[in-house]
N, C-alpha and C positions, 0 to 999 in steps of 0.2 A: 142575292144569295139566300138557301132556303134557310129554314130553323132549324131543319136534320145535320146542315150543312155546317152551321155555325158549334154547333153543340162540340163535336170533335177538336173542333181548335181549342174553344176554350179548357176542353180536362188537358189538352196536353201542356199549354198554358201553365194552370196552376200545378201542375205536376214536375215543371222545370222550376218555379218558385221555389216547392218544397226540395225538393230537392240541393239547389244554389242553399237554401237556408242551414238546411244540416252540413254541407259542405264547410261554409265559413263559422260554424256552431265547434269546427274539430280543430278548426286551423290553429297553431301556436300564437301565441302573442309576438310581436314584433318588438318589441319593447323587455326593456330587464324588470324582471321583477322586485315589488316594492323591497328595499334592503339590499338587492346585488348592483346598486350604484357606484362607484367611486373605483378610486386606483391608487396601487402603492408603490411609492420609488424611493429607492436608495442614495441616502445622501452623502458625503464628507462629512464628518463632526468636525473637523480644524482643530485638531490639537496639534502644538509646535512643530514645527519639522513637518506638516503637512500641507495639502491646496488648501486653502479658507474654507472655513463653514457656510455650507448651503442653507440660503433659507429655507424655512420647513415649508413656505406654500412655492417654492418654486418647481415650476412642472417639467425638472429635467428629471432623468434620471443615469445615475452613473456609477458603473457594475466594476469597476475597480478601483476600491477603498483602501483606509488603514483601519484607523476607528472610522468608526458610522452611527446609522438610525435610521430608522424608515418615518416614513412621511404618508399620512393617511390622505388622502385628499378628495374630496366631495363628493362623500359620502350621506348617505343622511342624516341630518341632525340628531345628532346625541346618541347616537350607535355603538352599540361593544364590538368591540372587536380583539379576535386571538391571533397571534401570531406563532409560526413554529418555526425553527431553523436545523437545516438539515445537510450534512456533507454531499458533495457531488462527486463522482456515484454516489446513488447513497450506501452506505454502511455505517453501522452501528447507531441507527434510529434519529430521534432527536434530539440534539445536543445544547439546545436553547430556546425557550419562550416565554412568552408575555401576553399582556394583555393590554388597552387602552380602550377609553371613550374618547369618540370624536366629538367637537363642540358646538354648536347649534347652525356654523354654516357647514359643518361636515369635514372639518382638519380637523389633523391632531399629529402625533408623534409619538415614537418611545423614547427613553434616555439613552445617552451614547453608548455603546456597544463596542467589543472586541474579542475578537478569535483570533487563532492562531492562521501565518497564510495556507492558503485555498477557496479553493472553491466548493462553494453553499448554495443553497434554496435555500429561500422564506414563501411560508403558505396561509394563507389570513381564511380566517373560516369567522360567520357571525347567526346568532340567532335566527331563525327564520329562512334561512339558506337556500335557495333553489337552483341558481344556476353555480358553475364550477366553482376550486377556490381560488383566489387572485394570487399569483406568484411572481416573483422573479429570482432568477439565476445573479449571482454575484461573485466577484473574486477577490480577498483579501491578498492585497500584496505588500506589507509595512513595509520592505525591505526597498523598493523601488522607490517610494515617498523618503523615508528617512533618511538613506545613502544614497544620495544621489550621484551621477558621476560627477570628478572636479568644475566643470565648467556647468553642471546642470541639466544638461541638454540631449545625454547621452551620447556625445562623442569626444575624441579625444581633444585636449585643449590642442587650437593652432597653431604649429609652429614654424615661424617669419623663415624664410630661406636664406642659405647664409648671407653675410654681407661682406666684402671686403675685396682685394685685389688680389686676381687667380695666384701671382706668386707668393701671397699671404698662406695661401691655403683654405681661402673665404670660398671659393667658387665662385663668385662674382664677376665682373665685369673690370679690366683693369682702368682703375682710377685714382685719382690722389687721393690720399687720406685730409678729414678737414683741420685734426687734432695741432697743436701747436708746434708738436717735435717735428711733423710733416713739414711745416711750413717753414720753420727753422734752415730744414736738409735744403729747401728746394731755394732760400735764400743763400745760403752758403755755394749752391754752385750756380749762381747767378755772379755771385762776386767773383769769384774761382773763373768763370768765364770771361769777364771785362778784365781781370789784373792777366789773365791770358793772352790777352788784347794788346793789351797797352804793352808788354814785355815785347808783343812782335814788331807792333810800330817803333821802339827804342833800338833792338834790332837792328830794323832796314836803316834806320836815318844813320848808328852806326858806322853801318857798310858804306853809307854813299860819304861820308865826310873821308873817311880810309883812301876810297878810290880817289875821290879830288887831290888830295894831298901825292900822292904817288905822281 
């Protein structure tokens, strides 16, 4: 190959270089930026008449409460962070906030918390901020924790189908009763039966002594 020949490949060459370069020069980062780490969930606080209190580093989160508190969780060490609380829909703005620093593995929490039921947003904004704010949806429902239905469960308590023999009025299956009076009746015409007996055998024998003599 000549040297006129080779010259053309190489500009085009370095010309796909520069180019691929400014390309990944614009690209976004793949990664969150330093400070928009971590994630906020909604715990139980446990006060009486409700489910137990959640630990503050456990990574559930569960969006229908009585009392509560949020739980910051790994975030970056020693981070401020604001919290806002807002009705759902929203109207009439924001009706509660705070503030906490996380601790140097990046938890933390606020103190226990109470609204009226409904449903809320919570939106966490911190210093340095570049990606969205961290939210979540909640539903305050004391009324379902504190009164619960009789058995707990929400349904009615079980009730055993009647018992007893159809001429009682039980709906049951005709049977003996096991009670003492039962067993009393069913001895009494057990006797009543045999002195039956024996009157008819006194009876015949009777009869046949009459007929001999005749």
């Amino acid at each position: 190959m000549t040297a006129l020949a080779v010259r053309p490949l190489l500009s085009t060459a370095v010309a796909t270089l520069a180019l691929g370069a400014v390309a990944m020069a614009g690209a976004p980062a793949a990664v969150a930026a330093p400070g928009d780490n971590g994630d906020v969930k909604v715990h139980h606080a446990g006060r009486p008449d409700e489910p137990p209190r959640t630990p503050e580093t456990d990574q559930r989160n569960e969006p229908k409460v009585c009392t509560f508190y949020f739980a910051a969780l790994n975030f970056d060490g020693l981070q401020a962070l604001n919290w806002e609380i807002s009705p759902q829909p929203p109207k009439g703005g924001v009706i509660k906030s705070g503030s906490i620093t996380v601790d140097a593995e990046g938890n933390g929490f606020t103190p226990d918390l109470e609204l009226p039921d409904g449903m809320y947003k919570v939106e966490w904004t911190w210093a340095g901020q570049m990606g969205a704010k961290k939210s979540k949806v909640f539903r305050v429902d004391c009324d379902d924790f504190t009164n619960p239905p009789p058995n707990g469960n929400g349904k009615p308590p079980h009730h055993k189908p009647p018992h007893g023999p159809v001429g009682a009025g039980g709906g049951g299956s005709a049977e003996l009763a096991s009670d003492d009076s039962s067993a009393f009746g069913v001895g009494t015409a057990i006797a009543a039966g045999v002195a039956g007996t024996a009157g008819l055998i006194l009876i015949r024998r009777s009869r046949r002594r009459t007929d001999g003599a005749a």
